[in-house]
N, C-alpha and C positions, 0 to 999 in steps of 0.2 A: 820565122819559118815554120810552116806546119807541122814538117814531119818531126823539126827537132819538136815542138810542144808536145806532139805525142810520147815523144821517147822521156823527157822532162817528166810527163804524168805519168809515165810507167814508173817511174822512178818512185814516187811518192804516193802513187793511188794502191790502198789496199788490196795487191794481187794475191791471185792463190795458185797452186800447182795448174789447174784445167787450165788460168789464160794465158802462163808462162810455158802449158805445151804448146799452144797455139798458134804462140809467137813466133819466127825468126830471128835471123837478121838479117831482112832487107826492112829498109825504113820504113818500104811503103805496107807492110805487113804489122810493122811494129805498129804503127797506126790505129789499123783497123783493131789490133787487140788493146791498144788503150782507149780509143771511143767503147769497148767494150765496157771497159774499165770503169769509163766515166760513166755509161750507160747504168753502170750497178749500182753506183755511187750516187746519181740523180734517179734513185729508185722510185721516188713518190710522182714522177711525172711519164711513165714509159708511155703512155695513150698518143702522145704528141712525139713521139719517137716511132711510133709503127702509124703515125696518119701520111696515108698516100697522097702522093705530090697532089693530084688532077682537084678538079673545082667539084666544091661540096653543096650538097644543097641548103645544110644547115649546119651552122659553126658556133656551139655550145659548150663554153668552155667546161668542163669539170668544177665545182663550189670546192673551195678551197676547204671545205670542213672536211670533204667526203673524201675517204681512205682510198687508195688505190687500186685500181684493177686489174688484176692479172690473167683475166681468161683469156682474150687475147691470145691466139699462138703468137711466137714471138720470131724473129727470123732465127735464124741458124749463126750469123755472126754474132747474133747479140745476146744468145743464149746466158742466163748465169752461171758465175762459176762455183766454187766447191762453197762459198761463203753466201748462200741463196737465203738472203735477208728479206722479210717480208713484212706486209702486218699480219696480226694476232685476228683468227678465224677459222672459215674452211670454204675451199673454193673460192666462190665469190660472193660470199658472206661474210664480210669485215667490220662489225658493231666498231662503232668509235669508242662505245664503252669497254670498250677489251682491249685497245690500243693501252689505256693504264698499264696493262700486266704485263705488256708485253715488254719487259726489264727482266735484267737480271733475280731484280728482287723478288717481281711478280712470279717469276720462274719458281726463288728459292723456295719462296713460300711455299708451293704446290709439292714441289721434294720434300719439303721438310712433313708435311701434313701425310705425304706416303710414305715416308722414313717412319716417322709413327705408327702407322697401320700396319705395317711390315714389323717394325719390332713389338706392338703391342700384341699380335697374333701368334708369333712365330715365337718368340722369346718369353714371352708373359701369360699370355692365358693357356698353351699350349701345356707348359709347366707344370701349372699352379692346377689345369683339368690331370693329370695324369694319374693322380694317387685315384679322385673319384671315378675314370677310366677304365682302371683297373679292378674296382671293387663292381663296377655296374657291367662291366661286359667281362668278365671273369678269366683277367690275363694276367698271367704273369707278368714280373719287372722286364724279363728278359726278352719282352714282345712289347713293352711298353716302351722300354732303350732303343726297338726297333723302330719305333714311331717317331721317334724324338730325331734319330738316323738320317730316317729318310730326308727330308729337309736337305741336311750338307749333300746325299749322296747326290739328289736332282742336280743341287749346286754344282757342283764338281764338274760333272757328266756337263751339263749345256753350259757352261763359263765361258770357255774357250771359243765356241762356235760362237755365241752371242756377241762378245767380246769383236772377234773377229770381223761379224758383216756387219754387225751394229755403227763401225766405227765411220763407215763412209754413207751409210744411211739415217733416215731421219730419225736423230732419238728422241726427241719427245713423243712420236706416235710410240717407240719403245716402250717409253714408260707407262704410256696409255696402256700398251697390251699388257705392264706390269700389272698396272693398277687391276686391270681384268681377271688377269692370274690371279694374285693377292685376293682378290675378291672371290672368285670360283673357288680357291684350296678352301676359304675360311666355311662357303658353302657347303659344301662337299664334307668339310671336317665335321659339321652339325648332323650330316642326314642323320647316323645312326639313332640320335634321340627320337628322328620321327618313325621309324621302322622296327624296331627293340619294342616294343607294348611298354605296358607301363611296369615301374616297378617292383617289385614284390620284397616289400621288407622282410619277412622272416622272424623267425623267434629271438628274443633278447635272450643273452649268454649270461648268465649271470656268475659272478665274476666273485663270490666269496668263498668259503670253505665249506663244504658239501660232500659231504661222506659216502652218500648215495648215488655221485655223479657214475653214468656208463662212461668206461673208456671208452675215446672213437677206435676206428680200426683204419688200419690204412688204405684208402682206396684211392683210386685217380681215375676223375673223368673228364672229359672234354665236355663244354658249352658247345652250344652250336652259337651261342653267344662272342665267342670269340672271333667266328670269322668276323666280324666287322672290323677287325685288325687290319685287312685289305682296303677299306673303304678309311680307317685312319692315316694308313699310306699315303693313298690316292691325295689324300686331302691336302700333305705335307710335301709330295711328290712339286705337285702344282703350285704352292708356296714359293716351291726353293725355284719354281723358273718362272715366276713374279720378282723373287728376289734377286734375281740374277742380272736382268740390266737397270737396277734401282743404283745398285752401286761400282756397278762398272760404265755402263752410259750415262748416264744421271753427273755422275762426277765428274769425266771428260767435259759432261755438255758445261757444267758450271765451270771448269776451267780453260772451258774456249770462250764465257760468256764475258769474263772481268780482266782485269789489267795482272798480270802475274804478283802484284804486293797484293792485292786485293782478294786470290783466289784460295788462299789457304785459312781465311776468315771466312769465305762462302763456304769451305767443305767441311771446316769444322764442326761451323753451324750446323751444315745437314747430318753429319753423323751423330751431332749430340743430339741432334733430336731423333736419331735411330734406338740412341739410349734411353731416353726418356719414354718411346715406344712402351718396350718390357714392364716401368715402374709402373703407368695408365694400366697394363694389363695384368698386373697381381694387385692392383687396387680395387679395379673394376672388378676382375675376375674373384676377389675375397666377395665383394660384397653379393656378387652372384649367387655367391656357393652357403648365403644364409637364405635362399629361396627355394622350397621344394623342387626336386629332380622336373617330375610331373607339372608343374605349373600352369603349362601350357593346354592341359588335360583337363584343367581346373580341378583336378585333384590336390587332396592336402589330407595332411597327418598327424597326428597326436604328438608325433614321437618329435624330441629337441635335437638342435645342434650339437648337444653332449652323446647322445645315442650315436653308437658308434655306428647302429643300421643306416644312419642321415645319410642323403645324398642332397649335395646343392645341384641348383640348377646351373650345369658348368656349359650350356648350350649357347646361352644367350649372348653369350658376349661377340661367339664366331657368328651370328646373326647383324648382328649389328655393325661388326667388321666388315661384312661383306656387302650390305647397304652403303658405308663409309667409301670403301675400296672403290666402289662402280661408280661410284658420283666423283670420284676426280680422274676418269677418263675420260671426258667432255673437256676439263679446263688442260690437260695435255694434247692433247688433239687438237686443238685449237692452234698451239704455241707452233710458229715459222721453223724450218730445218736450223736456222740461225738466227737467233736476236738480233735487233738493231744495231750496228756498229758493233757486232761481228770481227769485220774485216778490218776495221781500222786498229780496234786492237791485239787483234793476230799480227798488223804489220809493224806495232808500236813495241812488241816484241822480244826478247832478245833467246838466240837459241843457250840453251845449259847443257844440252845432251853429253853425257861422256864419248869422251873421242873412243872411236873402232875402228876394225879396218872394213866392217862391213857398213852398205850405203844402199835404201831402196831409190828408187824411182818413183816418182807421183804416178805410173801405172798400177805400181806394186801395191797388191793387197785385194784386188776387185775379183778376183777367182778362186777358187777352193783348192787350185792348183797350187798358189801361194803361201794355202795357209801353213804345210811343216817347214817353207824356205823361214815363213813368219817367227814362227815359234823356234827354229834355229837361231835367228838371227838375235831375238831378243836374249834366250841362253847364254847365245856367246857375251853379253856384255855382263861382265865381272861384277861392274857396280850395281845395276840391278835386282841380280842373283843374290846377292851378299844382302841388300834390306830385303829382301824377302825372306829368306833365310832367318833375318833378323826379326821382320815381324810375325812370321811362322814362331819364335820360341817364343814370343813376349803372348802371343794368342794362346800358347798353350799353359801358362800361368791364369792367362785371365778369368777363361773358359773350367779351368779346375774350380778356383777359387767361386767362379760366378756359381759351380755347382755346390760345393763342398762349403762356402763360408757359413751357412746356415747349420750344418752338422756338426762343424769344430766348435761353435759359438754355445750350443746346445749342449756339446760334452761336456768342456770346456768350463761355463761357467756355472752347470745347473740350470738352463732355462729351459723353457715348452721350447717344443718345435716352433708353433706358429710366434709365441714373441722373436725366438733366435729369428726365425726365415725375417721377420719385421726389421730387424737390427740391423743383418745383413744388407737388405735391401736399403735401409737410410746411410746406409755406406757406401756400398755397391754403385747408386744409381747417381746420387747426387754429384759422388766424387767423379765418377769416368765423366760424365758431360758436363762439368766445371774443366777437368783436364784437357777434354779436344776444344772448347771453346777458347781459353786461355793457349793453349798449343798453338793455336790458328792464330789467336790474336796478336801472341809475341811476332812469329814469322811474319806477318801483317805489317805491323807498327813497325817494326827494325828495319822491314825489305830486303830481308837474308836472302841471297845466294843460295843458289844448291846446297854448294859446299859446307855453307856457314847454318843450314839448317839443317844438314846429317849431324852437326857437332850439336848444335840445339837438342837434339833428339841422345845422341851419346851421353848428354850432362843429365837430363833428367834423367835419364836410365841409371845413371850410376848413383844419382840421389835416391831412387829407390831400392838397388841394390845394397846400400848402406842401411836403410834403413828396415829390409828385411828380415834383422834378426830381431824383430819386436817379439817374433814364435817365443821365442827361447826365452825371453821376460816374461810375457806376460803368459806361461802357462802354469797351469793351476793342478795341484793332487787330486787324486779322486778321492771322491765323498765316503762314506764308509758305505758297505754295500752287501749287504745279508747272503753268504754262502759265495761271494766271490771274493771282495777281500778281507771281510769279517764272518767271523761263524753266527752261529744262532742261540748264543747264549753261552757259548762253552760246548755246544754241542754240533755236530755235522763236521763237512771237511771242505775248506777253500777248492771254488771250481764244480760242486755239486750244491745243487739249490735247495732239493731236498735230504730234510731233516728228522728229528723223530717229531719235533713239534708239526709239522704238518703231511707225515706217511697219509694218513688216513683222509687225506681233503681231494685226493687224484688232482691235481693242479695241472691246466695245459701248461708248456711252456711257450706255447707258438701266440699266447694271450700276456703281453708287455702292458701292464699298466702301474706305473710304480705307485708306491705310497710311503712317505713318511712317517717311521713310527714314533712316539711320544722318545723312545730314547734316542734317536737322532740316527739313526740306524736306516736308510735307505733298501727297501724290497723290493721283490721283483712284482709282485702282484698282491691285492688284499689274501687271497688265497693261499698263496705261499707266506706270507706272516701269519698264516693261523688266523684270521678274521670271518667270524661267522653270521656277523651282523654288519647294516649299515645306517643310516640316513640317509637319504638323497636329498632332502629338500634343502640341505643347507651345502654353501659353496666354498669352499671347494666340499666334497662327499665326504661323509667320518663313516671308521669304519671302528666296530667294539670288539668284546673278547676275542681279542689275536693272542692268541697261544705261542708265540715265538717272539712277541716283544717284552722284552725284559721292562717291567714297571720302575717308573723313575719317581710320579710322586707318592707323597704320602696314600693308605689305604685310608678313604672315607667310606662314609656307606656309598658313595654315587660312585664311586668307584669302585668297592665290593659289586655291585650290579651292572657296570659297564666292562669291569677289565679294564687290560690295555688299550689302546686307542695309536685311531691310524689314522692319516690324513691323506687323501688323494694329491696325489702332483709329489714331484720331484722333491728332497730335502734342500734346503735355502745353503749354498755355497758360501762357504768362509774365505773363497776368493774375493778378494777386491781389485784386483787387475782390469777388471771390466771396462773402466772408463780411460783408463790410457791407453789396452789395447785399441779401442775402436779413433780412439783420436790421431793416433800413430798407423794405424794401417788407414785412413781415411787420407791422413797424407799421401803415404805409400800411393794409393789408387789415381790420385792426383797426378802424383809424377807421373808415373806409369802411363797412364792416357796423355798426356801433353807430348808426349813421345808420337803420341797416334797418329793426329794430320800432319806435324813436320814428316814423318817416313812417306807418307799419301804423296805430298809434295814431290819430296826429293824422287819418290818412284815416277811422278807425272815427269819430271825434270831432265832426268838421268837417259831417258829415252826416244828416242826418231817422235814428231809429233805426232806421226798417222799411225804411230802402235802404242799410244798412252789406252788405251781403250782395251787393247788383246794384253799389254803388261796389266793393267790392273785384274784381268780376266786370269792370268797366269799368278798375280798374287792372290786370290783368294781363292785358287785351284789348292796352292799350294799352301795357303794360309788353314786350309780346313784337313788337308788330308796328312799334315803334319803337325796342323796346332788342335783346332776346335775339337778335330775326332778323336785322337788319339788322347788328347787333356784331360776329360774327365773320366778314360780310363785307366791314365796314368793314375791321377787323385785318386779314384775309387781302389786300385788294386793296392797302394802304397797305404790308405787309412784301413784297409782292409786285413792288411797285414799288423795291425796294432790293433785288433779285436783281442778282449778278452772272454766274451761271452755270447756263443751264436744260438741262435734259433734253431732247433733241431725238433725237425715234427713226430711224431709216431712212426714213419716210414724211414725214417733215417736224413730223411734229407735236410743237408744244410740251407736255411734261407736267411735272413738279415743277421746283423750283429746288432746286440744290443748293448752292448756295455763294449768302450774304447778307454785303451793306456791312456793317461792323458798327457804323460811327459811322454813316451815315444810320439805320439801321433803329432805333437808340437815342431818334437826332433825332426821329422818326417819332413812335413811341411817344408819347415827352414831347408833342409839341404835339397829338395825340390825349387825351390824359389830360386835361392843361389845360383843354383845349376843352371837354369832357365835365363836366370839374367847376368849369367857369364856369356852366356853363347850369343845372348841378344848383342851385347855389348861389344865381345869380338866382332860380329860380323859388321855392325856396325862401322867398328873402328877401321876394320881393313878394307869397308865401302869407302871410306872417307881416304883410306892411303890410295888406292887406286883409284880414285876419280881425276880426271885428265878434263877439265873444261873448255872449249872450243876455245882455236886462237884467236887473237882477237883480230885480224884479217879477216875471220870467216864468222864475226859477231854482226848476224843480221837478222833479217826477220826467219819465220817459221817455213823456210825454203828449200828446198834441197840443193845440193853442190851443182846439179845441172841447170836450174834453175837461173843458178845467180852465175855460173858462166854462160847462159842464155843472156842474160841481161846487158855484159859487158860485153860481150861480142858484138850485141847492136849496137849498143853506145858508141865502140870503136868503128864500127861500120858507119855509122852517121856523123860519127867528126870530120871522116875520111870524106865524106861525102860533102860535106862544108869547107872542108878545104878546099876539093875541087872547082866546086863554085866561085 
């Protein structure tokens, strides 16, 4: 019988909300909306679907090579529905060579390549330009933290709105307008280099003991150099709304594209390669900054990378990001509202949502009327609220650490800045995108459940809560340190730098260059050890007659004539903890990230399927304005608070600290961590008591409750209608 066949194909053919409003239940309706159905379903032949009955003058059939054509208006019955599966093109421009990509893989790839451009700009070069930023356009930290800011703040601000209409619209063009964005901020973040003239290096400071130096005097003036503060806004502004449906539509789209075992292996993927973004951009961005500022000018200069005047060229890299960025808005533009088979495995399905008493409708969501009923309704579910919650604390550990591991690393063991910030980074970068990879892949491989991947994500959390008191082992005493924790021979007073060996040198203090003297005594500067000579040409720098280093060997004559002696760079650490710290917290970061896509998951899971898109939009609302922002001022004020020795200029004012406790600021850390990953782990846990998984009565495809009593009512209608017969 016809009309049962149609009801039979309703049953089995990949529906969505649009053809289940469509529907009835009178048979003869049911009908028409399953030739619908099939009409989607025989998508590569619709020509021969809209050919009118009457006699043709020429009947040519379509070459079976050649992609399909959709210009065609199409009728009104046979309209697509929310699953408008196509091929790979624009308009009616369908290369068979683009049919290839047009997979979920070919998708991932093109995510994963802007995931990288996105963190290699935003997270990596933006970073690693800040110190040069600030010395070329003559701004303070506290205008450069502002820079850094903006980014999250754009985020924040457009998440929700994006999130919201993005979710029933086409995101791949989405991601197009990302890649735009992305490309435009990185633009925009470069002009200043071309508008600033060129450099002007200035006089070198010289940095020994000089009896004759004029005090400065206190003055403060304004650059006009520093308005371009506005224009590094602007830059970061347009970042964070590139950024914004990279990983809130981007993500949905890849877990509408794959089978639910399969899709926290695709997201994993894309996020590690958000990670991997950042390590490309302080790689790139190092070797950048060994090429004059000016370059571009063809200007060049005497002075080396040790000259503290040096400015690299930190421009080139946002140039080249923004060439990268523009060219993969062509292969997103391209990509169908829906992948191929789409729909089939939307209907292959099974819902996980936690049970509420709230329920939209397949209307709900298409109005701006909607969106606070939206944003209510996602609130009210418990299990949601609760991993977000949960990965809001674990963001705010990561984000410290991602800022501060290179500074404790540095205190810590004795090292430069730039090896520490190196160390950090072969820990940092390698372990977080090993963690969502492997994160992805367990949930993958097992086919966990919701349920059974909140616990997945719970165990790895507590494996690295166990293992966060690595602080408290592997921290190391501070080195001896001339007028803070050792005097100068017997002379001066702990907490004052200057001595009687060096009254007469006027030493800045706002000038941090340490040096190692012959008797193991760590200084603040050649000049504050009393050194009035030096070498430069040999590496590291030696410096001669330092009057406040107590002589350790024998007097020869080459030592009658040099003095004491002093060595640039930090003294060598009698710590050995080095290499089990970084093995033990490399673990740590492992677990810690394998935590990451099962939560991603569980938040896709846990919610109505036409609001995963405005939930991920509300967790990284939330994820930044509780974890990312507040984190690394949580960090900074908590290491700040274990300074023993700050920076205090002629004017009085306090600026960096130079010298840090190295057992409190350890202590610090640990009850920081702890803390973070008690709260992570409660909420966690109390997601996992409260999740209610759909009965299994109502275990169907990705449908709402009216829907699937749309379905049975016709069924019932059409049996009734068979028996009659």
């Amino acid at each position: 019988m016809k009309s049962a066949k149609g009801i039979e194909n309703l049953a089995f053919v990949p529906s969505s909300p649009d053809i289940l409003r469509r529907s009835s239940a009178s048979p003869s309706q049911m009908e028409v909306s399953a030739f619908s159905s099939d009409h989607q379903r025989e998508y590569s032949q619709p020509q021969e679907l809209q050919k009118p009955q009457g006699p043709q003058k020429s009947l040519e059939p379509p070459l079976p090579s050649a992609p399909p054509s959709v210009c065609e208006e199409q009728p009104r019955s046979l309209s697509l529905s929310e699953f408008e599966e196509g091929p790979c093109g624009w308009r009616c421009l369908h290369p068979q060579c683009l049919q290839r990509c047009n997979t979920p893989q070919g998708f991932l790839l093109h995510y994963c390549l802007l995931a990288v451009t996105q963190g290699m700009v935003v997270n990596g070069l933006v970073n690693i330009s800040i110190s040069t930023i600030e010395k070329r356009y003559e701004m303070k930290s506290s205008l450069t933290g502002l820079i850094s800011s903006s980014y999250d703040i754009s985020f924040c601000l457009l998440s929700l709105f994006v999130s919201f209409f993005g979710e029933r619209g086409h995101k791949p063009r989405w991601l197009a307008f990302a890649a735009f964005m992305i490309g435009l901020g990185a633009l925009v973040f470069s002009l200043p280099q071309f508008f600033s003239g060129e450099y002007q290096l200035g006089s070198l400071f010289e940095d020994t003991c000089i009896t004759t130096r004029n005090s400065t005097s206190c003055t403060s003036s304004t650059s006009s150099l520093s308005n371009y503060l506005y224009v590094f806004i602007l830059g970061q502004l347009l970042l964070g709304a590139g950024g914004t449906p990279l990983y809130t539509l981007g993500t949905a789209f890849l877990d509408d594209s794959v089978p639910t075992h399969k899709s926290s292996l695709y997201i994993g993927t894309g996020y590690a390669m958000s990670i991997l973004g950042p390590a490309i951009g302080y790689v790139l961005g190092g070797q950048l900054l060994t090429m004059y500022i000016d370059v571009a000018m063809g200007e060049s200069t005497d002075v080396t990378e040790d000259d503290p005047r040096w400015l690299g060229a930190w421009w080139i890299g946002f140039i080249l990001s923004w060439i990268f960025a523009w060219s993969l808005i062509i292969p997103f533009s391209c990509f169908p509202k829906h992948l191929p088979g789409t729909a089939e495995i939307q209907a292959g399905k099974t819902s996980q949502a936690h049970q509420s008493n709230s329920s939209t409708d397949e209307k709900f969501g298409k109005s701006i009327k909607d969106f606070p009923a939206a944003l209510k309704n996602l609130m009210k579910n418990g299990v949601f609220m609760c991993l977000v919650l949960s990965t809001s604390s674990e963001a705010l550990i990561t984000t410290g650490f991602a800022t501060f591991l290179p500074k404790f690393i540095e205190n810590q063991f004795g090292l430069t800045s730039s090896f520490a910030a190196t160390l950090g980074g072969a820990v940092l970068i390698p372990g977080a995108a090993l963690g969502q990879i492997l994160g992805g892949v367990f949930v993958s491989k097992f086919k966990m459940t919701c349920k059974n991947t909140m616990k997945f994500a719970l165990f790895t959390s507590g494996v690295a809560l166990m293992l966060s008191f690595v602080f408290i082992y592997a921290k190391c005493e501070n080195e001896p340190f001339a007028g803070v924790s050792e005097s100068y021979n017997g002379t001066g007073e702990l907490g004052n730098l200057v001595a009687s060996c060096n009254t007469n040198c006027n030493c800045l203090r706002s000038y941090y260059y340490p040096v190692c003297g012959e008797d193991g005594v760590q200084y603040f500067s050649p000049c504050f050890a009393g050194c009035s000579d030096s070498v430069s040409h040999r590496n590291p720098k030696v410096y001669y007659n330092c009057s406040c280093i107590e002589r350790k060997t024998e007097i020869t004559s080459t030592a009658e004539i040099f003095g004491s002696v002093a060595k640039a760079g930090k003294c060598e650490t009698r710590c050995a903890n080095l290499p089990i710290f970084l093995c033990i917290f490399f673990i740590i970061i492992i677990f810690t990230f394998m935590a990451g896509t099962p939560m991603t998951v569980s938040i896709l899971r846990c919610v109505n399927h036409r609001q995963r898109s405005l939930a991920l939009g509300i967790q990284f609302t939330l994820l930044r304005l509780l974890g990312t922002i507040p984190g690394p001022i949580i960090f900074g004020i908590t290491i700040d608070s274990t300074c023993i020795l700050w920076d205090i200029n002629d004017c009085g004012i306090k600026g960096a600290c130079w010298i840090y406790n190295n057992i409190n600021m350890a202590h610090m850390l640990v009850t920081i961590s702890v803390t973070c990953k008690v709260i992570t782990i409660f909420f966690n846990g109390f997601a996992i008591f409260l999740y209610k998984p759909p009965l299994s009565a109502t275990d169907v495809s990705f449908h709402n409750q009216n829907a699937v009593v749309t379905n049975v009512l016709a069924e019932q209608d059409l049996n009734r209608v068979g028996k009659e017969e």
